[in-house]
PDB file with one MODEL, atoms N, CA, C and O in Angstrom:
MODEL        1
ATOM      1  N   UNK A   1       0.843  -1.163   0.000  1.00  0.00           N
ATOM      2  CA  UNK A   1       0.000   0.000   0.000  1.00  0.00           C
ATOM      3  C   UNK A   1       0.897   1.236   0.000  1.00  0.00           C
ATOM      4  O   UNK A   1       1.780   1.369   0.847  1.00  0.00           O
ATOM      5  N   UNK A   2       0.616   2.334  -1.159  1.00  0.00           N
ATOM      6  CA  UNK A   2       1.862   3.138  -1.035  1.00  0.00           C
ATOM      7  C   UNK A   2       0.660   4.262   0.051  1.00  0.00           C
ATOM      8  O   UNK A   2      -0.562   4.398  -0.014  1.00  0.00           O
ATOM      9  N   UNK A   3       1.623   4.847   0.906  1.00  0.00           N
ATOM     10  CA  UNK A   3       1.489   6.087   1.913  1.00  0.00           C
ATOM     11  C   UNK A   3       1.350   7.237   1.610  1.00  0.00           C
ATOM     12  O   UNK A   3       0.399   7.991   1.815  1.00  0.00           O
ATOM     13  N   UNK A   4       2.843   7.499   0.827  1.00  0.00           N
ATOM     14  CA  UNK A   4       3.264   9.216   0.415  1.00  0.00           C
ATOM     15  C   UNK A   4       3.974   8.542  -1.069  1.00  0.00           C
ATOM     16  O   UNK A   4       4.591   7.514  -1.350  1.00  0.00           O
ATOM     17  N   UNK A   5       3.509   9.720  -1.782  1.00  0.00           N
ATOM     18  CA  UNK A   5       4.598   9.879  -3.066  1.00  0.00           C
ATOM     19  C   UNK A   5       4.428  11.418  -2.767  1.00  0.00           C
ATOM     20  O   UNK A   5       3.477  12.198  -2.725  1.00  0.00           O
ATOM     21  N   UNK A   6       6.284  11.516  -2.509  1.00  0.00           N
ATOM     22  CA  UNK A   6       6.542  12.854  -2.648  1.00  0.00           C
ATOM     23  C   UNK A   6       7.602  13.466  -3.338  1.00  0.00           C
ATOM     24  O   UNK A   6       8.661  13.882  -2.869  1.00  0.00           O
ATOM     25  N   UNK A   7       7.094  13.479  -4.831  1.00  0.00           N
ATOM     26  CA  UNK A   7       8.042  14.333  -6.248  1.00  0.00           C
ATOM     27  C   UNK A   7       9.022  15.594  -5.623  1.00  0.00           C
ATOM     28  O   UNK A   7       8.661  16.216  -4.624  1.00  0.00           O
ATOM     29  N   UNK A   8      10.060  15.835  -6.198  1.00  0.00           N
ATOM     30  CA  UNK A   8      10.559  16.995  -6.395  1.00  0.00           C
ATOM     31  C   UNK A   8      11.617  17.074  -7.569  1.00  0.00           C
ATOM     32  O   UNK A   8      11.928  16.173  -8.347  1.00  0.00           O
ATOM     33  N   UNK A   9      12.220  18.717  -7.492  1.00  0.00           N
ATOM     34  CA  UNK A   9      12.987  18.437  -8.865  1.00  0.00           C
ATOM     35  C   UNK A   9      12.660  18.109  -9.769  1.00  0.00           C
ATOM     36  O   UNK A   9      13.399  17.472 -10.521  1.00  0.00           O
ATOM     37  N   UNK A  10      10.998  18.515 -10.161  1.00  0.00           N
ATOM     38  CA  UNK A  10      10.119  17.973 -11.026  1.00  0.00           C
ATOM     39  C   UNK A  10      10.671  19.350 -12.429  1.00  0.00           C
ATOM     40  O   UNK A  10      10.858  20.536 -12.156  1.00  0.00           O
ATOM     41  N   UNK A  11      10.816  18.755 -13.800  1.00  0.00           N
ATOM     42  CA  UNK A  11      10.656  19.475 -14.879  1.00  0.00           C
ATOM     43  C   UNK A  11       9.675  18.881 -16.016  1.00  0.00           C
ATOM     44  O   UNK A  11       9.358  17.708 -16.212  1.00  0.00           O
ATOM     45  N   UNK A  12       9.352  19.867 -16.597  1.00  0.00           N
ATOM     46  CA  UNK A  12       8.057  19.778 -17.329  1.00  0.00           C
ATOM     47  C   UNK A  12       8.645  19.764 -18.540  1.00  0.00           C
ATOM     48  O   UNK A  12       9.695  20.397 -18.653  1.00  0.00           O
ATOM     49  N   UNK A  13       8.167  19.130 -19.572  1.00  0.00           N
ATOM     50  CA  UNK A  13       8.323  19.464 -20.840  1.00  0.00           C
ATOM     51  C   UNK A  13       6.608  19.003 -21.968  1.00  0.00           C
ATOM     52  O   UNK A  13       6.041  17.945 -22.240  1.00  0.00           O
ATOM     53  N   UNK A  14       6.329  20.619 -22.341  1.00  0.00           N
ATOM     54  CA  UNK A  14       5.651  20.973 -22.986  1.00  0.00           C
ATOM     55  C   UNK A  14       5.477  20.612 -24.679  1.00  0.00           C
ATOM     56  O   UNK A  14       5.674  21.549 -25.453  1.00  0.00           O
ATOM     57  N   UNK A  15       5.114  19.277 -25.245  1.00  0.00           N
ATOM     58  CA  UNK A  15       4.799  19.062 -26.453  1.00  0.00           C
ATOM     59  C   UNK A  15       3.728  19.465 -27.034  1.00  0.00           C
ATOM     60  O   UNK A  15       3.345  18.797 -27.994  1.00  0.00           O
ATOM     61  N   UNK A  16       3.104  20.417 -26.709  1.00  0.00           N
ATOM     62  CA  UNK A  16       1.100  20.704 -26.687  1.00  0.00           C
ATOM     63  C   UNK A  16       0.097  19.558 -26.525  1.00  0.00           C
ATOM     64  O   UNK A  16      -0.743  19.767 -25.650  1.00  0.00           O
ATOM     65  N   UNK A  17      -0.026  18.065 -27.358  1.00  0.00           N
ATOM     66  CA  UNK A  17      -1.060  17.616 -26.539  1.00  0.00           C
ATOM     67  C   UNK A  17      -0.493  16.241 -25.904  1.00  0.00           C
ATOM     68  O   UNK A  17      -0.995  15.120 -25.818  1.00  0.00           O
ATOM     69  N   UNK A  18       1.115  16.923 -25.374  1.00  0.00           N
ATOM     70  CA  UNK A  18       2.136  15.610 -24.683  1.00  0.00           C
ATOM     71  C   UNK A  18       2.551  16.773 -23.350  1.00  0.00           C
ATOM     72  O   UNK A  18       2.848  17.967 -23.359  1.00  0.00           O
ATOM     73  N   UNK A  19       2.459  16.159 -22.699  1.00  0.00           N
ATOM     74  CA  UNK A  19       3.481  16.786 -21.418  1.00  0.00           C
ATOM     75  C   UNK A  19       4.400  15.667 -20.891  1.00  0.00           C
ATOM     76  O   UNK A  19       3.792  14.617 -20.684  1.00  0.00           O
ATOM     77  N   UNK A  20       5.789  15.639 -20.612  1.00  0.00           N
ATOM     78  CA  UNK A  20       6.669  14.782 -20.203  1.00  0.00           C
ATOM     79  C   UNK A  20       6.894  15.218 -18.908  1.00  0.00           C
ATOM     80  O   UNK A  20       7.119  16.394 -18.620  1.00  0.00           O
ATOM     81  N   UNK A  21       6.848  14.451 -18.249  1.00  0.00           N
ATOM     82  CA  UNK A  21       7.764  14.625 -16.315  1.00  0.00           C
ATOM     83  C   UNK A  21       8.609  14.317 -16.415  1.00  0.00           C
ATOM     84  O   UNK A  21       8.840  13.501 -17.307  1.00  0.00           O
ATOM     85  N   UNK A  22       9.981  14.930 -15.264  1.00  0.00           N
ATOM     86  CA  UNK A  22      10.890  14.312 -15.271  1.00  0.00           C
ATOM     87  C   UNK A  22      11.068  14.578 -13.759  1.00  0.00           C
ATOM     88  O   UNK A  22      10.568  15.550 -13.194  1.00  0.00           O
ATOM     89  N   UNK A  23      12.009  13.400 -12.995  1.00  0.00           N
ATOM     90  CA  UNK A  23      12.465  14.225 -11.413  1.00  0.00           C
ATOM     91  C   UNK A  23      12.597  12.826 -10.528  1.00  0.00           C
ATOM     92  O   UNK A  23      12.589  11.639 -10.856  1.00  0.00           O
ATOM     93  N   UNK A  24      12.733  13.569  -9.144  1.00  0.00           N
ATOM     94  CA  UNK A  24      12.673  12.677  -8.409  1.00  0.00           C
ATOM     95  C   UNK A  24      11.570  12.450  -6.953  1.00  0.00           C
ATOM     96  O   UNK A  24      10.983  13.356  -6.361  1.00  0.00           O
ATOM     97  N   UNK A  25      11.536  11.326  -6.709  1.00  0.00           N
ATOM     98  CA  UNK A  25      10.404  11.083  -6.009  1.00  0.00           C
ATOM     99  C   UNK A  25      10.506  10.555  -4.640  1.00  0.00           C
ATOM    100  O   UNK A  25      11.150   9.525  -4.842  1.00  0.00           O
ATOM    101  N   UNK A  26      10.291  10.602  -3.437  1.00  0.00           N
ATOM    102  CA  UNK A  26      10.357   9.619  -2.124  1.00  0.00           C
ATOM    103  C   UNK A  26       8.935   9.057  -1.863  1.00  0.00           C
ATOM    104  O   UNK A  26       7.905   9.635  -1.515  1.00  0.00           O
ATOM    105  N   UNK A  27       9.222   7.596  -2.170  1.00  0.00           N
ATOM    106  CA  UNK A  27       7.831   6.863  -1.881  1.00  0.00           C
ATOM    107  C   UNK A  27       8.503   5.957  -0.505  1.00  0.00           C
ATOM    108  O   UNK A  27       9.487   5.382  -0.040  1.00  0.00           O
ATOM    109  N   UNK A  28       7.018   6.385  -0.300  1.00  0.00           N
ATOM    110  CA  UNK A  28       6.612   5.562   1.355  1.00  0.00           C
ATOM    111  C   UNK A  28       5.572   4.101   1.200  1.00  0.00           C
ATOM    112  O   UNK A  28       4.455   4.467   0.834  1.00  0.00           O
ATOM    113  N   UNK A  29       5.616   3.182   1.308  1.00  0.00           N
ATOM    114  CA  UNK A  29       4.840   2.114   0.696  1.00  0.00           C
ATOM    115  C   UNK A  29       5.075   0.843   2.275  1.00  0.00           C
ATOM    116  O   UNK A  29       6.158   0.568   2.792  1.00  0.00           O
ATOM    117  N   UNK A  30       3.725   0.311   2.686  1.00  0.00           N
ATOM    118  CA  UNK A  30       3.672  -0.278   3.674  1.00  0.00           C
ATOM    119  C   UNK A  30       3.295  -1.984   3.358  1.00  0.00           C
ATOM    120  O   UNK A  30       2.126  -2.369   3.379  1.00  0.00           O
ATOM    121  N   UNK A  31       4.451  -2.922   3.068  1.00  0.00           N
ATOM    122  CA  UNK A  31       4.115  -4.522   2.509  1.00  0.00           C
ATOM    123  C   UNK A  31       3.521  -5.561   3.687  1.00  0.00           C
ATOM    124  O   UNK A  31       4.396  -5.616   4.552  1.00  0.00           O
ATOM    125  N   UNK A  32       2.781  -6.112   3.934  1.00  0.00           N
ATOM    126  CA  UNK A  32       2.523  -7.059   5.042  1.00  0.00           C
ATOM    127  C   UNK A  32       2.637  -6.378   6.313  1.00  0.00           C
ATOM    128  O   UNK A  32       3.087  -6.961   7.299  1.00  0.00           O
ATOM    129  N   UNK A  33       2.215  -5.058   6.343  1.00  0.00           N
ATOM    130  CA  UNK A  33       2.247  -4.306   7.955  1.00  0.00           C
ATOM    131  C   UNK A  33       3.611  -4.066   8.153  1.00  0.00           C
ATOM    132  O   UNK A  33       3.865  -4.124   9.356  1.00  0.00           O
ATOM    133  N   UNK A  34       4.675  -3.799   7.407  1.00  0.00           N
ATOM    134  CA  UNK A  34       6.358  -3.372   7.491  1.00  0.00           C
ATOM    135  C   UNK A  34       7.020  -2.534   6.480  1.00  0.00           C
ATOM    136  O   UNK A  34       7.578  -2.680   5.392  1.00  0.00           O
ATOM    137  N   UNK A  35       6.571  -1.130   7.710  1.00  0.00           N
ATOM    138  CA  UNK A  35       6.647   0.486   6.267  1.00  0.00           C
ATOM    139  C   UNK A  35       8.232   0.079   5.748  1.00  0.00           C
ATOM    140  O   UNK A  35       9.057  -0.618   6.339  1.00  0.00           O
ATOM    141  N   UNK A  36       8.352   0.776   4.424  1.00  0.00           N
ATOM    142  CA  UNK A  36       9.492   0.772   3.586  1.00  0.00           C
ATOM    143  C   UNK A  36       9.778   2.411   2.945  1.00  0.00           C
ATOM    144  O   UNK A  36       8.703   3.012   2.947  1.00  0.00           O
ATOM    145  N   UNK A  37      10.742   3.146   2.490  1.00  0.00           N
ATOM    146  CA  UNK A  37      10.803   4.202   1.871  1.00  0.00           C
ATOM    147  C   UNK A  37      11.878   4.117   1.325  1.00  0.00           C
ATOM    148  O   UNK A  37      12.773   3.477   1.878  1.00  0.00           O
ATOM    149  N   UNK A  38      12.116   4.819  -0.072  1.00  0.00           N
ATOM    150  CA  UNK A  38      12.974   4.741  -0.948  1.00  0.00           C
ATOM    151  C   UNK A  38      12.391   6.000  -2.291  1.00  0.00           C
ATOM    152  O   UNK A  38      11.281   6.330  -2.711  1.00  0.00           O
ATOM    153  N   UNK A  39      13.754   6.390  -2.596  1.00  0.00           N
ATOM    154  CA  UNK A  39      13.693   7.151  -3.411  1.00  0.00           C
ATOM    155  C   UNK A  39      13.768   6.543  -5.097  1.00  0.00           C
ATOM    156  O   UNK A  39      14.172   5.439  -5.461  1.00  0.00           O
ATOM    157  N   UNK A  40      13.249   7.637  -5.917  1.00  0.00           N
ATOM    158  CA  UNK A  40      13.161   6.706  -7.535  1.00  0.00           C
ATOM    159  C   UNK A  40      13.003   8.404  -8.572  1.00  0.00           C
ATOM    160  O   UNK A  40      12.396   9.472  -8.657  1.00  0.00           O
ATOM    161  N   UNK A  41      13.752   7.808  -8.984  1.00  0.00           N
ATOM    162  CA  UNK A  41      14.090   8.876 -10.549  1.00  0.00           C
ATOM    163  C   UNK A  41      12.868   8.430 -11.267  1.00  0.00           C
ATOM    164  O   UNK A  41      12.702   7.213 -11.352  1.00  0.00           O
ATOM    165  N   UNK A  42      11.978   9.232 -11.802  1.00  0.00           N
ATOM    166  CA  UNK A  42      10.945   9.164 -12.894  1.00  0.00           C
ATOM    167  C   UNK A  42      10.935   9.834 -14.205  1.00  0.00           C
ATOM    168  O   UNK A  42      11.668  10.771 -14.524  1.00  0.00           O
ATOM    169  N   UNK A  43       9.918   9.195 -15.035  1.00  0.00           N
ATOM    170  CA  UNK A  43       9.485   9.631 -16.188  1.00  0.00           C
ATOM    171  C   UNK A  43       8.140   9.169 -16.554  1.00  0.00           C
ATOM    172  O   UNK A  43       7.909   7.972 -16.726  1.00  0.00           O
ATOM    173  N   UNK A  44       7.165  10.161 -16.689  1.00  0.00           N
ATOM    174  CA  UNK A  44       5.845  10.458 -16.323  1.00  0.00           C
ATOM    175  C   UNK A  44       5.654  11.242 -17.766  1.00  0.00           C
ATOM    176  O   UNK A  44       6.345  12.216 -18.062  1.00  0.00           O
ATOM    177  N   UNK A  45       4.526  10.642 -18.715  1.00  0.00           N
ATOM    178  CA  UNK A  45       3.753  10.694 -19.271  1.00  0.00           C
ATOM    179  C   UNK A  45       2.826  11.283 -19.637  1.00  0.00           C
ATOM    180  O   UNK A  45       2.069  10.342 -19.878  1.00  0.00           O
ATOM    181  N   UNK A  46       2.156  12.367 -19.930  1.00  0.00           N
ATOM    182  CA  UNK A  46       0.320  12.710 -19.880  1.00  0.00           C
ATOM    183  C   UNK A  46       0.337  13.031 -21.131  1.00  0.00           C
ATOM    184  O   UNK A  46       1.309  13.529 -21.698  1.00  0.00           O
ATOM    185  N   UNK A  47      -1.286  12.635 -21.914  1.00  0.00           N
ATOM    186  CA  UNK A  47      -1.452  13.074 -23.061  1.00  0.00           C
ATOM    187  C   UNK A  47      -3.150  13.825 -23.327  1.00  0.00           C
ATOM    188  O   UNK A  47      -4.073  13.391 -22.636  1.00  0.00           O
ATOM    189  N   UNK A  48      -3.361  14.696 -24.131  1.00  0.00           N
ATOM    190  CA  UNK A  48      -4.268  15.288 -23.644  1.00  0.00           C
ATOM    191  C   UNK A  48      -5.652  14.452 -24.876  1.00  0.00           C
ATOM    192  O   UNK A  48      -5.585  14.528 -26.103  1.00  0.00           O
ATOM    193  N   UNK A  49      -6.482  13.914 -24.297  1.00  0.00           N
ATOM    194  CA  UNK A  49      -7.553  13.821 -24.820  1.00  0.00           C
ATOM    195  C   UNK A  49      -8.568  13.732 -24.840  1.00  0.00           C
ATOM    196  O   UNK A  49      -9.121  13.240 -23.856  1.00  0.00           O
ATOM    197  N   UNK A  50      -9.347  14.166 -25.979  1.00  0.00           N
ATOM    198  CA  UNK A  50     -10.639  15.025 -25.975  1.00  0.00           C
ATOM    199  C   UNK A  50     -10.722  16.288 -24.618  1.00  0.00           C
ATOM    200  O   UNK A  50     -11.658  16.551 -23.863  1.00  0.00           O
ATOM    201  N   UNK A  51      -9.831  16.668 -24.677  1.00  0.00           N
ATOM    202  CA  UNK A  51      -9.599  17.808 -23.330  1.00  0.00           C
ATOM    203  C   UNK A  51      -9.618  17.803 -21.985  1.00  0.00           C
ATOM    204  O   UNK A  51      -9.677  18.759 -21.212  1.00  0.00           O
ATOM    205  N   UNK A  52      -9.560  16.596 -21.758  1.00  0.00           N
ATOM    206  CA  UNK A  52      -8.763  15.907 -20.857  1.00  0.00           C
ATOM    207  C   UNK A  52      -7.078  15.232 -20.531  1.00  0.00           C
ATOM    208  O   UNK A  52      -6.660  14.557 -21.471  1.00  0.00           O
ATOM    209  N   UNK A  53      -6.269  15.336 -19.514  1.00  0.00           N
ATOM    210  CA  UNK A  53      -5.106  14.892 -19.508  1.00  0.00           C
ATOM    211  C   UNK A  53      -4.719  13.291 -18.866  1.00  0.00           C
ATOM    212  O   UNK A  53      -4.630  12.833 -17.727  1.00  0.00           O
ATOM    213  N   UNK A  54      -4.624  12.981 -19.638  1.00  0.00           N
ATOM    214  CA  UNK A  54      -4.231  11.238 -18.876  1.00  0.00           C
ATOM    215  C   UNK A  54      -3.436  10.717 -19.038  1.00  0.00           C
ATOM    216  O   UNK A  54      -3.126  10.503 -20.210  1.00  0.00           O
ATOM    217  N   UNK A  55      -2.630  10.203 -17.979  1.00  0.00           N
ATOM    218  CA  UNK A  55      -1.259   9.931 -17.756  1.00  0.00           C
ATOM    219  C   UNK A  55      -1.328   8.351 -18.705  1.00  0.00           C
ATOM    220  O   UNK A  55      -2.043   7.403 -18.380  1.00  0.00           O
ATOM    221  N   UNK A  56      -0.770   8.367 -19.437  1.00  0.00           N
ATOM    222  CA  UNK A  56      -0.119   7.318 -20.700  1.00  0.00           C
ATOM    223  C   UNK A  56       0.712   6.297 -20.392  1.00  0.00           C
ATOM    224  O   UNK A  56       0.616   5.204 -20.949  1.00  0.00           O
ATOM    225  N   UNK A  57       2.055   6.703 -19.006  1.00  0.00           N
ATOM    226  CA  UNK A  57       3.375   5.925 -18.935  1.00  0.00           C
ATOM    227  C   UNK A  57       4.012   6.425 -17.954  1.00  0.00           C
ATOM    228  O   UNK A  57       4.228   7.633 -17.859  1.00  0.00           O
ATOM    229  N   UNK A  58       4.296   5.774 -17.316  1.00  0.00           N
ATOM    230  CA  UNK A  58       4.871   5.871 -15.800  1.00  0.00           C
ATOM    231  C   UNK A  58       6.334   4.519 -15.725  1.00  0.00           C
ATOM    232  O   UNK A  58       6.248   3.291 -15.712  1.00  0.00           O
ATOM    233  N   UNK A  59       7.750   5.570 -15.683  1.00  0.00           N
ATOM    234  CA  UNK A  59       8.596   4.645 -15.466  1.00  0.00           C
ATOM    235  C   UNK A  59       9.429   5.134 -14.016  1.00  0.00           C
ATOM    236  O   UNK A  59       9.472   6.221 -13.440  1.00  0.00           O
ATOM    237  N   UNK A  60      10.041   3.847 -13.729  1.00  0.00           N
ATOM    238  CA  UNK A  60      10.756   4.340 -12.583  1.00  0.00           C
ATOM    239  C   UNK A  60      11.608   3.799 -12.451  1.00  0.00           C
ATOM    240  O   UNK A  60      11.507   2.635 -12.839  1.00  0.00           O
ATOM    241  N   UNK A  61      13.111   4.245 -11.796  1.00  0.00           N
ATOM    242  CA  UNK A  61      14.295   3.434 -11.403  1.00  0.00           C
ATOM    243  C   UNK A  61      14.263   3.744 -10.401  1.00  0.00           C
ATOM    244  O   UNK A  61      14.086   4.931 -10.128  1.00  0.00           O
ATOM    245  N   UNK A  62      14.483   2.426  -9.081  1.00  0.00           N
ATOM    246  CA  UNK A  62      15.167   3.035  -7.806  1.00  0.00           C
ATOM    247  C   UNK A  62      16.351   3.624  -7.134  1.00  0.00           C
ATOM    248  O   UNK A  62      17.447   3.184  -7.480  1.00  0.00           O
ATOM    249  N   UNK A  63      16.316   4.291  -6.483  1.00  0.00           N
ATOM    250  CA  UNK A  63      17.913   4.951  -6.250  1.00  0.00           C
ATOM    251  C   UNK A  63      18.870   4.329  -5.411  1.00  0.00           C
ATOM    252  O   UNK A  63      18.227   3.765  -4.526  1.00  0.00           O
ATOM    253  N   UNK A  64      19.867   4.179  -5.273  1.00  0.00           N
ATOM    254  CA  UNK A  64      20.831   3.680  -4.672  1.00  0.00           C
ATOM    255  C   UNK A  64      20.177   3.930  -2.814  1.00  0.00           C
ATOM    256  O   UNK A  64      19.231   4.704  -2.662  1.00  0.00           O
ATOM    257  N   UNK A  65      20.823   3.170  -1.492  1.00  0.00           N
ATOM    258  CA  UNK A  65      20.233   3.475  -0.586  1.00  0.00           C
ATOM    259  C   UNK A  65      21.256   4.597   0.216  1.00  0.00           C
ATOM    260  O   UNK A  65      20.890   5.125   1.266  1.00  0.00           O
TER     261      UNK A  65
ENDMDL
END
């Protein structure tokens, strides 16, 4: 069960009906009742349709501890 996702160092990149994320993230995530946290470099997705934005692709690497 994730807790917190908390992005920063977030940059945007503007394709008009693409937006790309980029950055980093600290997720908090709780497995069998035994919290865990770790950080992860992303790349985040959204595409806009019918005038709406919906996230397309979500990747992640974890970071060293």
């Amino acid at each position: 069960v994730y807790t917190a996702v908390e992005p920063f160092d977030v940059k945007a990149q503007d394709l008009g009906d693409v937006v790309v994320l980029t950055g980093v993230a600290q997720i908090k995530v709780t497995s069998n009742g035994t919290p865990n946290a770790f950080g992860v470099r992303f790349t985040d997705v959204y595409a806009n349709r019918g005038g709406r934005w919906q996230m397309v692709t979500w990747q992640s690497t974890r970071l060293p501890a």
